[in-house]
N, C-alpha and C positions, 0 to 999 in steps of 0.2 A: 501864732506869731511866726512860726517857722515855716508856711504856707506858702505867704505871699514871694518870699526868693525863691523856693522850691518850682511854683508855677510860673516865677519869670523866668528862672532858666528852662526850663522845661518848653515855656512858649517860645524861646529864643531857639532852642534844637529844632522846635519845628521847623522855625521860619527859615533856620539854614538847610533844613531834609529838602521842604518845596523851592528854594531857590536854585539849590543844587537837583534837583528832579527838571525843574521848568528848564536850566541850562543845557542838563544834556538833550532832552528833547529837541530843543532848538537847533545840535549841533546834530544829531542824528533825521530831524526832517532836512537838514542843509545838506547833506549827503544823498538823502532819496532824492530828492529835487534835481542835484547834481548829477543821479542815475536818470530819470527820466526825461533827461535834454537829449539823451542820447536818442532817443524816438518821440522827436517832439509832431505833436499832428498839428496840421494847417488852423485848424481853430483856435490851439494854442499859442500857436506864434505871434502873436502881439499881447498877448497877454505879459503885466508887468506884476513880479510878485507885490504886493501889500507891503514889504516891511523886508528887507532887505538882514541877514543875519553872518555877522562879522564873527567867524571861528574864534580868531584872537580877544576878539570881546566877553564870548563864551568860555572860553578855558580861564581868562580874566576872574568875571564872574564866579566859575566853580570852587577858583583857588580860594577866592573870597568867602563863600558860603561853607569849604572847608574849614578853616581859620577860625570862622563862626560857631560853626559845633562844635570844634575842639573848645573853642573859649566858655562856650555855653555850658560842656561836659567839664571842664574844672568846674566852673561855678557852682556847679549841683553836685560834683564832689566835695567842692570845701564846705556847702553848705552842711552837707551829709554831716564831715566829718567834726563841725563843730559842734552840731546838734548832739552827735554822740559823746562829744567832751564831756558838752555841758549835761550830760545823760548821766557820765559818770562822775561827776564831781557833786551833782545830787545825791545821788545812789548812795 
């Protein structure tokens, strides 16, 4: 019984680890990209990146994905901690 919230907060931590992982990625290739203009080669110069990545959107995003584990990390603590109530009011 005590499983199925256990493994949704748990799948929730994940989801916010890889959100907050794929973020900074994104914000850390937007930086190399922004090193490598500096010595752009002739075959490169028309080239148009794929997908365009807004800093402000990204730090958006992290704060989000933080907010998200911490909510997810309560829930798997009150879950914890009822579990053990109810542990000892059996006992």
């Amino acid at each position: 019984m005590t499983t199925v919230p256990l493994s949704t907060a748990l799948t929730g931590i994940s989801a916010a680890n890889e959100r907050l992982r794929a973020s900074a990625a994104n914000i850390a290739n937007l930086a190399a990209s922004n090193q490598g203009r500096t010595s752009v080669e002739p075959t490169n110069v028309d080239k148009v990146p794929e997908r365009e990545i807004n800093p402000a959107n990204g730090i958006v995003e992290q704060q989000s994905a933080a907010y998200a584990f911490v909510a997810n990390l309560k829930v798997l603590q009150t879950q914890l901690n009822t579990t053990g109530a109810l542990l000892d009011i059996k006992a």
